[in-house]
C-alpha positions in Angstrom: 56.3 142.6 165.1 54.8 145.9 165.5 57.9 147.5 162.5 56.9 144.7 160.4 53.1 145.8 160.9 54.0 149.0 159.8 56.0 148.0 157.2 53.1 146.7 155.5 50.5 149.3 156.4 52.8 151.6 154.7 53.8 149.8 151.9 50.1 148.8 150.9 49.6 152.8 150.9 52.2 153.4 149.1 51.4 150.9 146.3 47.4 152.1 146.3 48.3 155.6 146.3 51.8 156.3 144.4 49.8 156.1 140.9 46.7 157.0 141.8 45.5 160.7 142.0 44.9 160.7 145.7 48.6 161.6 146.5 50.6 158.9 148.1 53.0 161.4 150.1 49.8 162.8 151.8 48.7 159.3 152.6 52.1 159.0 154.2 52.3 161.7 156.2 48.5 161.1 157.8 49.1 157.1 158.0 52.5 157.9 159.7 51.1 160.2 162.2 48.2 157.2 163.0 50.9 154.4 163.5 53.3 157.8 165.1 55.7 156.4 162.9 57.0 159.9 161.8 61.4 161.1 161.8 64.0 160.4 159.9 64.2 156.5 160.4 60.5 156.9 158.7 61.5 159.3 155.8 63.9 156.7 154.9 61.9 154.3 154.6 59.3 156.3 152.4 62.1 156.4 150.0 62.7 153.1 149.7 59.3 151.9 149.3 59.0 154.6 146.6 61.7 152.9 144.8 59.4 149.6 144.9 56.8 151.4 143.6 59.2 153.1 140.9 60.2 148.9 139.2 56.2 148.2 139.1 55.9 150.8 136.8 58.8 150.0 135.2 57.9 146.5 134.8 54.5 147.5 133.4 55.5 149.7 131.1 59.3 147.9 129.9 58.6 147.9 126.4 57.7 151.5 126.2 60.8 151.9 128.2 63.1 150.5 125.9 61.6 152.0 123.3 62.1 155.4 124.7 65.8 154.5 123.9 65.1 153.4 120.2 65.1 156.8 118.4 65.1 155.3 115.1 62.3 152.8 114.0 58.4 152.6 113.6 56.5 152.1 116.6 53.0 151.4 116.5 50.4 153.5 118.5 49.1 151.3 120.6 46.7 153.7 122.0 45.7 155.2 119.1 46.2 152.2 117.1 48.2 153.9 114.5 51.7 153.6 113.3 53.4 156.5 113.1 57.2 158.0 112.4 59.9 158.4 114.5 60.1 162.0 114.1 56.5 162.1 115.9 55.9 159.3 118.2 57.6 159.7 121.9 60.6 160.0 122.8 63.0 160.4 125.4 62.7 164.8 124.5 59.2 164.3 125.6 60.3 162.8 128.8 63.0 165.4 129.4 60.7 168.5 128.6 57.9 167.0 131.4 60.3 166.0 134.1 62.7 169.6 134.1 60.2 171.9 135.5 59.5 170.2 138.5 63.1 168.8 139.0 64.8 172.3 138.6 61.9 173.8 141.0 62.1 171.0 143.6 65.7 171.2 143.9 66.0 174.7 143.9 62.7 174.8 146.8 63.6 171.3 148.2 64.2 173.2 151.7 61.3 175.1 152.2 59.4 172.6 151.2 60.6 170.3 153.8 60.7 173.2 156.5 57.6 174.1 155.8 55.0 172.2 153.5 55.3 168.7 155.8 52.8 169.0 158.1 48.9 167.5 158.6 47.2 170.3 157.9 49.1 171.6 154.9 48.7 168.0 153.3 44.9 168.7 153.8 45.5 171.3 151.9 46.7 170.0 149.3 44.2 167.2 149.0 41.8 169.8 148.5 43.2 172.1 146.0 44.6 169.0 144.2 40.9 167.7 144.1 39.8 170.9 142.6 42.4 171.1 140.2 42.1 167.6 138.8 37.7 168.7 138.6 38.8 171.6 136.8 41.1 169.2 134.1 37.9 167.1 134.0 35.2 169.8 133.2 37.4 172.0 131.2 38.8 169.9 128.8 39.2 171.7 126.0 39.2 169.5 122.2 41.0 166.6 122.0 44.6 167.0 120.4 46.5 164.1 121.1 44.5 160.6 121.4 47.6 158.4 122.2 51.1 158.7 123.9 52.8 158.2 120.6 50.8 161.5 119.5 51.6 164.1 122.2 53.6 167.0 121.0 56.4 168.5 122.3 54.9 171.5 123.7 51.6 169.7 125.7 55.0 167.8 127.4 55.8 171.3 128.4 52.8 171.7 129.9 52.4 169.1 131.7 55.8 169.3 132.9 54.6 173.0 134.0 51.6 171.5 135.9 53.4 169.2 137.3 55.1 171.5 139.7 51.9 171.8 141.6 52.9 168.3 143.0 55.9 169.8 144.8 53.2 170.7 147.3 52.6 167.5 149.3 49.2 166.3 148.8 48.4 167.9 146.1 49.0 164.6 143.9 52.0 164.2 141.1 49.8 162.2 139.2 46.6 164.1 139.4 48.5 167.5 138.3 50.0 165.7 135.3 46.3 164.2 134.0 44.5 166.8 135.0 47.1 168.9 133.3 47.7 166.7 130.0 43.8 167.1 129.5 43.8 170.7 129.8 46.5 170.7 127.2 44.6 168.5 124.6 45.4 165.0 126.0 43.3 162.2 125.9 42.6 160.6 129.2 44.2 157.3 129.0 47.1 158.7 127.1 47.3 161.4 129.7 47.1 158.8 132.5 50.0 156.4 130.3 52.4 159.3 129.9 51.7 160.5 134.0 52.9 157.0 134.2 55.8 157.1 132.4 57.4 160.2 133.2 56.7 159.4 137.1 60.0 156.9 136.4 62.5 159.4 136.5 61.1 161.9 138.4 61.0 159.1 141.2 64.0 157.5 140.7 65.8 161.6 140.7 63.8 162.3 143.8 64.2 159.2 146.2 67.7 159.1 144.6 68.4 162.6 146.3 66.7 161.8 149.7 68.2 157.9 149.6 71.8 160.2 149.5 71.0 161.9 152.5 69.9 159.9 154.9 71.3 156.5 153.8 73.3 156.8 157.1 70.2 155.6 158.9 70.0 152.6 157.3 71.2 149.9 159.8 71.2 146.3 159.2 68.9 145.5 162.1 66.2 147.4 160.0 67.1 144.9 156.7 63.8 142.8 157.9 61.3 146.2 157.8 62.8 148.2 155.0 62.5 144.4 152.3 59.2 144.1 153.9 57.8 147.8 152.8 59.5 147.2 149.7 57.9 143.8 148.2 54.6 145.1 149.6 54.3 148.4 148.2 56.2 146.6 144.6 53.2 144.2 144.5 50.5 146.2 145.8 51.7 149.2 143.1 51.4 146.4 140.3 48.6 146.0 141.2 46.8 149.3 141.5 48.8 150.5 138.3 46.7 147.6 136.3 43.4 148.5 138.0 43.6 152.0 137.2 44.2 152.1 133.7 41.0 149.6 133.5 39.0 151.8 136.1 39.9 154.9 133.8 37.6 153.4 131.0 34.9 153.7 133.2 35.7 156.3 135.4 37.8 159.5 135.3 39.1 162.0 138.3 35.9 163.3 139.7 35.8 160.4 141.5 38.9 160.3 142.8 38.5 163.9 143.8 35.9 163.8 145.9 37.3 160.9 147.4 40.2 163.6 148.4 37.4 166.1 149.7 36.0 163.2 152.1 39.5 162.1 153.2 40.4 166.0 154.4 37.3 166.6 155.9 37.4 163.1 158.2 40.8 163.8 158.9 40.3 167.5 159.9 38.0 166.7 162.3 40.1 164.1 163.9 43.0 166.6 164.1 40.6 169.0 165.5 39.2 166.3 168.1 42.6 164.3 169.1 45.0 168.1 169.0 47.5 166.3 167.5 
């Protein structure tokens, strides 16, 4: 009873906090030490609730999807509510030139990041300068370029990509880097938000994909029960928040999901600081 508990405590964090720009791996880490449900049976299971997480968004989002594999007809603009040419609206080289960055970078960093970057207090960090950074995007946002997904050029894909590399720092937020970031590079905020989305596919599916490879051998079938469990939680629960954002986002933007991160570090500092752990 008490895996199955955590199974869902876990997977309802996972779904709140995958899409939002709060950072679900820092929600993970800090849950996991509450519930001291922390090693390698726990990584594992982070994986594969990120994978649930992953076929939300790819439910959501499965006509933009299979357009992403249609190079060559019209597609309308349905943020921008325009039709535009092939040659201009997304495509899969969008995809490609925002995912890279971070991919080469994680790989080639993957250990130290792990050795070093997985602790409490380093999440906290995160939180914080992720917080900033997505107040910065905000306040600086520079004029508006690209009003819809189908609009964004090739080099503001760059750019995000670039930006999101800051993510590779856990707690720092993959999708607050890449909306924060698509607004400093001209993006509107929803199509910032829809192409954060998008490109968070791959970059998931690559990520758990490598961990899932490494530690599959911890996978037993006594754990079947807690590893479905996390799964169809954090699947319905991301569904969920996914929807709720992208109508919160027309009424609110990242400050107040930022200072939500500032509150978080600070309670949780203190009870680090109070409990020693």
């Amino acid at each position: 009873m008490q895996n199955i508990f955590t199974a869902v405590i876990q997977g309802i964090v996972e779904g709140l906090t995958e899409f939002l720009p709060v950072s679900s791996t820092g929600h993970l880490i800090l849950t996991g030490k509450l519930l001291n449900f922390t090693g390698d049976k726990a990584d594992t299971f982070e994986v594969i609730i990120q994978l649930g997480a992953i076929l939300a968004v790819a439910v959501i989002y499965w006509r933009r999807i299979l357009n992403l594999l249609d190079i060559g007809k019209l597609q309308p603009d349905q943020e921008a509510g325009t039709t535009t040419k092939s040659s201009n609206r997304l495509n899969l080289i969008h995809v490609i030139l925002a995912c890279l960055p971070a991919m080469v970078l994680g790989l080639a960093l993957h250990s130290v990041i792990t050795s070093y970057l997985f602790s409490a207090y380093t999440v906290l960090a995160g939180l914080v300068l992720g917080g900033i950074f997505m107040l910065i995007g905000e306040r600086s946002q520079a004029s508006v370029q690209s009003t819809g997904v189908d609009q964004i050029t090739y080099r503001q894909a760059i750019y995000i990509g670039l930006f999101q590399c800051l993510a590779l720092w856990p707690g720092f937020s993959r999708s607050g880097a890449t909306i924060a970031g698509g607004l400093l590079s001209g993006v509107e905020y929803k199509a910032a938000t829809n192409f954060s989305f998008l490109i968070a596919i791959p970059m998931m599916v690559a990520a758990s994909g490598y961990e899932l490879l490494k530690s599959y051998n911890t996978l037993t079938a006594s754990d079947a029960a807690f590893f479905i469990t996390g799964f169809i939680v954090a699947f319905v629960v991301a569904l969920l928040a996914v929807i709720t954002f992208l109508k919160l986002l027309e009424r609110f933007k990242l400050a107040p999901f930022a200072y939500y991160r500032f509150i978080l570090a600070a309670v949780f500092l203190i009870y680090l600081l109070v409990t020693g752990v």
